[in-house]
Structures are given as C-alpha cells and as structure tokens.
N, C-alpha and C positions, 0 to 999 in steps of 0.2 A: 534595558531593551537592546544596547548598542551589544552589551555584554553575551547578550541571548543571540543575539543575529552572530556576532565574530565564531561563537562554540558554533553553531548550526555549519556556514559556510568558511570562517576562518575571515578573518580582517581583509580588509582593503590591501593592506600592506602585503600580504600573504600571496595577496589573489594578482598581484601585479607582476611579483615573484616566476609564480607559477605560470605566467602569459604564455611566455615561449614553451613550453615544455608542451602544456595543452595544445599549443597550436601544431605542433610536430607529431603527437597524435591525433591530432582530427584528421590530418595529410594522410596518414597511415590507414585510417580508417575511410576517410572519404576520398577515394582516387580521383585525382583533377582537381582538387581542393587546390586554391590558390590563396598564402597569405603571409602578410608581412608585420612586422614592428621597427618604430625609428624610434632611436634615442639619442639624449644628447648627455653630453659629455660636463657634469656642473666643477665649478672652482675648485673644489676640494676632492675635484677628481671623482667622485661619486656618479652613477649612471641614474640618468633618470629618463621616464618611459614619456614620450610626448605621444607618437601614434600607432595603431593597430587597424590590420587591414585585413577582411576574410568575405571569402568569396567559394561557397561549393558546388562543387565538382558538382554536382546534380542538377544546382542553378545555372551554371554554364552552362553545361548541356542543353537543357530545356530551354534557353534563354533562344538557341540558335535558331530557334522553330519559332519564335515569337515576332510580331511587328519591331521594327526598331525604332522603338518610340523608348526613350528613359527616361522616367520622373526623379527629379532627384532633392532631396530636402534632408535638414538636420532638424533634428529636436533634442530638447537638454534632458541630460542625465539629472537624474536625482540622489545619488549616492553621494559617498562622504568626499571623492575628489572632485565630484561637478562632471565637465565636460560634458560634450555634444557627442551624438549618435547619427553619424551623414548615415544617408540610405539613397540605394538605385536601383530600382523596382522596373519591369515593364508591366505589359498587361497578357493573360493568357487570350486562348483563344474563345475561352467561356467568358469573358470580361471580368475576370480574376486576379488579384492583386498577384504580382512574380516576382519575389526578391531577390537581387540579383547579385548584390553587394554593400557590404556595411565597413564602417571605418570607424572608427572610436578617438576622439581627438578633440587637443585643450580649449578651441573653437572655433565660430564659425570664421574666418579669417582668410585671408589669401593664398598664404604660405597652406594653412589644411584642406581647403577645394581641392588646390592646385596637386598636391598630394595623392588628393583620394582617386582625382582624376585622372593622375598619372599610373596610379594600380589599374584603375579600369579602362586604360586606352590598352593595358596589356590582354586584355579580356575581349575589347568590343574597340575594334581599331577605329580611328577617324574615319568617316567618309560623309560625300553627302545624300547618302542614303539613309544615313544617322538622324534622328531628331532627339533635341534634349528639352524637356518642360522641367521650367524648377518655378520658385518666386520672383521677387525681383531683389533677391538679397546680390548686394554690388561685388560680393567676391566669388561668387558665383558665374559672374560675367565676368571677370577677370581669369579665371581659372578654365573657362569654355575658348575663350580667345587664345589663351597659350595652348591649351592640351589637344581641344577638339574644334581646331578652325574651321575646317570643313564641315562641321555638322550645323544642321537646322537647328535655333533656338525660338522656342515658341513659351510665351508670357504666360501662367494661369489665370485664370477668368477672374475667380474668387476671390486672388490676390487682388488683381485691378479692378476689380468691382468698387475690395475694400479702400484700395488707396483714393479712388473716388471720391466714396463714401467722406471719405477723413478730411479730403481735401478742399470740397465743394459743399458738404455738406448736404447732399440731396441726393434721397433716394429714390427717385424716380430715374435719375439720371446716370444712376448705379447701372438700376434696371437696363435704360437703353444700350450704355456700352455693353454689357454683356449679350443685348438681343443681338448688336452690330457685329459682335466678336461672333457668334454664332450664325450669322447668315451667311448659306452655302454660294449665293450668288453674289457679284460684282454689284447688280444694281441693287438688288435690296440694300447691302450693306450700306450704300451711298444714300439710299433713302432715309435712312437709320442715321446715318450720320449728319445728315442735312440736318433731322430733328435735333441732336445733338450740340449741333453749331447754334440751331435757333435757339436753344436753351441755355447755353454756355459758354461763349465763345473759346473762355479760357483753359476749357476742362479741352476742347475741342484742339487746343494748340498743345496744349498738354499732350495730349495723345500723338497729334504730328509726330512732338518729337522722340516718344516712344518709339514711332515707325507702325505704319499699321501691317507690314508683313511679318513685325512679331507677335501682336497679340489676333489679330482677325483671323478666321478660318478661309475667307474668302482670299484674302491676299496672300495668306502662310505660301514662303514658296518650296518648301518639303511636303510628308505625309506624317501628319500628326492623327490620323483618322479620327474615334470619337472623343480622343485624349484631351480634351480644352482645359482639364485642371489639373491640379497634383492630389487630389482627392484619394488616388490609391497610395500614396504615401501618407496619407491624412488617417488613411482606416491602418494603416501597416503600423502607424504609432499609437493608435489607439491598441494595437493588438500586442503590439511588446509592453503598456506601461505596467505593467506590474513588475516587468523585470528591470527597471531603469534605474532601481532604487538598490540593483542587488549589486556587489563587485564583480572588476570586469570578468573575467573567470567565469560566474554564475550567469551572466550577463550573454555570454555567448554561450554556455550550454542551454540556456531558457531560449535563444533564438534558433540553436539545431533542433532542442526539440518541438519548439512551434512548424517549423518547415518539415520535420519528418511529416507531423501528423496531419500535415495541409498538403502534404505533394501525394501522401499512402492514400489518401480520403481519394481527391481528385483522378489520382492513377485508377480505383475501383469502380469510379463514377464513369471516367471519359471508355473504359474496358466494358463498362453493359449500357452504355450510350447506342440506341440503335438506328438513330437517325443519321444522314448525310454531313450536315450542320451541327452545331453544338446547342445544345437548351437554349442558351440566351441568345441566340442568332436566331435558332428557332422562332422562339418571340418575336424579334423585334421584323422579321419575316411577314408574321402575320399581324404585326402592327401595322407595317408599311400596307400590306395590301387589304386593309381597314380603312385605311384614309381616303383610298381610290376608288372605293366600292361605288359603281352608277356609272364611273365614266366610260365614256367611248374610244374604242380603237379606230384610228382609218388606217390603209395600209398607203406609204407613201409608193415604196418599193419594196421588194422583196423582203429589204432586210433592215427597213426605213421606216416608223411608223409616226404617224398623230396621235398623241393622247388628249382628247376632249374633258377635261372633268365637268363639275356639274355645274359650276359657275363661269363654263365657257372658259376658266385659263389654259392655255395651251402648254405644252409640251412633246418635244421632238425626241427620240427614242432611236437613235444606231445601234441596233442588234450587234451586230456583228462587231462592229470597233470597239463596244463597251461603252457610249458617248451619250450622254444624255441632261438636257438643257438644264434639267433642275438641280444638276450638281452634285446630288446625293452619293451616287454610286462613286462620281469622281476622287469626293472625300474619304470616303469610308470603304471602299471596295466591297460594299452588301447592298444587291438590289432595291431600288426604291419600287415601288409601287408601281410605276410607270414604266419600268422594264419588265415586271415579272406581267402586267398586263401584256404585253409584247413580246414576250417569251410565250406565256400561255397560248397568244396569236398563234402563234410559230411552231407550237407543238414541240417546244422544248422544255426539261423540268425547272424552272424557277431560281434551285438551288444549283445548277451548274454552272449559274453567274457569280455565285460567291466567289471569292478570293480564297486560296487555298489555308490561308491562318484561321481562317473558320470550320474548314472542317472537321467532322472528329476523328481522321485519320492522324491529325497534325497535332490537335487535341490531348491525344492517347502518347504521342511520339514524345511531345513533351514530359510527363511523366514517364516514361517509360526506363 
C-alpha cells in the first residue's frame, strides 16, 4: 500500500524536497501569496525541515472585508512524519468558514504557536480591534501574549463546557456555564451564575479564575459577535481529513484546491445574491422578528421607543445611537427584533441597521 501511495504522489521524503520549490510557485501563481519554511541545522550538518507557512493572496485579501475575529486550532497529521496542521480561519459575511492561514509543524508547542503567530501578525497586525478564539491549549496563551498583546482573547464554549464536564462531572452544570457564557446581558449572566455557585461552588471558583471576561459574552471586552466557539475550525478540519494523511506537497495542493472551489462557488453565489443582506443574515432577520411578533411599540421620543412584549418584559430601543437594552444588536451588529419593530415605527427599512460585514456588497468584495 505504502509502495502504491509513494508511485501515485512520490514519498514523504521526496515531498519535503520539493516544499520550497512548490512554494515559489504558488507565489508566482497566486499574487500576494505569503510564505515561509524554517529549518534547522542537524550535527552531521544535514538540514532538516521543522516548519512551513502559507497564507493566499486571495485569503488575504478577502480576509480584509471580514469581522476580525480569528479562530485558531491545530489538528494532527496522519502521514508518515506525524505533525500538526495550525489553522486561522475567520468567518465570511454569510457565516462561512474563511481560511486565512495554515502552518504545518512538529507540534503543538510554544516555540510553533509563537512562529505561526509571528507569520500572521505579518498579515493581520496587533491591535485591539483584533479578537482571537482558540481552546484553552497553554501554548497558545503564551504565543497570544508575545505576538499579539493587544488583541482580545476570548475562550470557546465547547472547550469549557468539556473541561466541566471532565472536571465536575456533571452535565447539567455544563449546560449552565455555556447558557452564562451566552447571555447577552450583565444581569442574566449573574442570574446564571448565582445558579452555578448554588450548584458548585468549586466549578464557580474555577471559573473566577479563568476570568469571566474571557469566556462570557456579556463581559467579553472586544467584539467576538456570534463567534462563542472554534467550531469553524472544527468543520475546516473535518473538511481537509482526507488530505492529512497525504505528504506535505500533496497536503497543500489538496488545501489550494479545496479553497479554489469554495471561494469560485461563493464568488457565483454572493454575484446573483439579490437581497441587501446576505442568505444567512437574511434568516436570522426574520428569526429575530419571529420572536417579537404581538408586541407593542410606545414612542418615547422621536427616536426613543418602548418595546412591550407580550409577557409585559420591557425594553428600550435608541434609534438613532444603535442602543438597545437587550444587548443583541450591541454584540452582534444585526438588528434584534426590538429594533427592526422601531425601525418599521420610523419608516426605515430594518436592514439599514445591519453592520456593513453583512451585506452582500461586502459579501461579493470578499470573493472578488
């Protein structure tokens, strides 16, 4: 079998060879392409390849149109040298997985974060306009501290649901951290957490020391908007495994040509898209204003309303500032239900409170 794969694509050994060369033509072919290889120098004087870095020019670009939110995870190779496969993904503006960059390296470690990191602060500078969601892998946190101090770090749900789970044993108490991690307001989350305390004191100090401005949405003090997991790096490695197993060479031709045929599909799509918004904003548009159905408007002022729902909760609605009690709009920049009722008051369209990353003008630009 070993012997049938090496004739198909050439050996491991072959495909390591050939890294540089391949990469010098991708550059040639993909303009903007950014990437690298380090090696090190062994006793007997021999070179040997530690890591590889590639980032395209297409993803760059597209990247600039995107929220700057980056997910970032590694998952292990399965070929004959092993190694990990880091990945930094955002999200489009259809809530689309966007790879942004990948690095290939002997593990998950300090010295290779900090690396990979270092390629992509050449790409997407510090700031704190930056947010990065990874796990809670420790070199990961060491590698955010050196490269990218300024940027927001924000915890995945899923991961700290699981570490919970492992740690307390009890999956009810899973459940609540994640409902706490997810409430858009200060008090719910504290309600949530009150329960939390009643239930475990220790899971409850536990988290203290976490900090709850890395993992809660309510406290986050960047813009992570609906990004609470690494889940689009979860489906991005679901979507490379068949290549994980090929050498590196084949490894990264199977990943250009996964993204040609994910960015050409998308570019077709977001091009006879004829709506303001994009499909999935669309949606969750008329989700939002599914929920509200029955309530009442009062007008405070001009540009100031009351929202009555139907069980009497209230909420306060600022037209004009974008400001609205229930927090939604705050997190995510796509109207809740209680704005677009206050919009439709106002005789404005609904969809000219979205955030410009939604619509399909921004949509189309990113492929483009």
């Amino acid at each position: 079998m070993a012997k049938a794969t090496d004739d198909l694509f050439g050996s491991d050994e072959d495909s390591y060879d050939q890294l540089a060369e391949y990469l010098h033509l991708l550059k040639l072919a993909n303009p903007g392409t950014v990437t690298d290889i380090k090696t090190e120098i062994e006793e007997d004087g021999t070179e040997r390849f530690l890591y590889t870095f590639l980032a395209f020019g297409a993803s760059i670009q597209g990247f600039s149109k995107l929220r700057r939110v980056l997910v970032v995870d590694g998952t292990h190779l399965t070929g004959k040298y092993k190694g990990v496969l880091l990945t930094a993904s955002g999200q489009d503006g259809n809530f689309q997985v966007f790879p942004l960059a990948f690095a290939v390296v002997d593990s998950e470690n300090d010295d290779s974060w900090t690396w990979f990191f270092e390629k992509l602060e050449r790409i997407i500078a510090d700031s704190n306009t930056l947010t990065i969601i990874s796990d809670r892998c420790q070199s990961i946190y060491v590698a955010k501290k050196r490269v990218f101090p300024r940027a927001h770090h924000g915890a995945c749900i899923v991961h700290l649901a699981r570490n919970v789970n492992a740690k307390f044993h009890n999956k009810g108490l899973a459940k609540l951290v994640t409902n706490a991690a997810y409430a858009y307001t200060i008090g719910s989350f504290r309600t949530i957490y009150g329960q939390i305390r009643g239930k475990n004191i220790e899971c409850a100090k536990w988290l203290d020391k976490i900090g709850t401005a890395h993992w809660s949405r309510a406290y986050f003090q960047g813009d992570r908007y609906n990004l609470m997991t690494s889940n689009i790096a979860e489906s991005l490695n679901k979507a490379l495994w068949k290549g994980r197993a090929s050498p590196i060479v084949e490894l990264l031709k199977f990943i250009r040509a996964m993204l040609t045929r994910w960015f050409s599909a998308r570019r077709k799509k977001s091009a006879t898209h004829n709506g303001v918004v994009t499909p999935e904003v669309d949606k969750q548009l008329t989700k939002n204003m599914s929920i509200v159905n029955g309530s009442k408007v009062g007008t405070v002022t001009s540009w100031s309303y009351e929202i009555v729902g139907l069980f009497n909760g209230k909420h306060h609605v600022l037209l004009d500032l974008k400001k609205f009690t229930c927090k939604h709009y705050d997190r995510l920049k796509i109207p809740c239900g209680h704005a677009m009722l206050a919009a439709n008051h106002q005789g404005i369209p609904p969809t000219t409170l979205v955030d410009e990353y939604y619509k399909t003008s921004t949509w189309a630009a990113t492929y483009a």
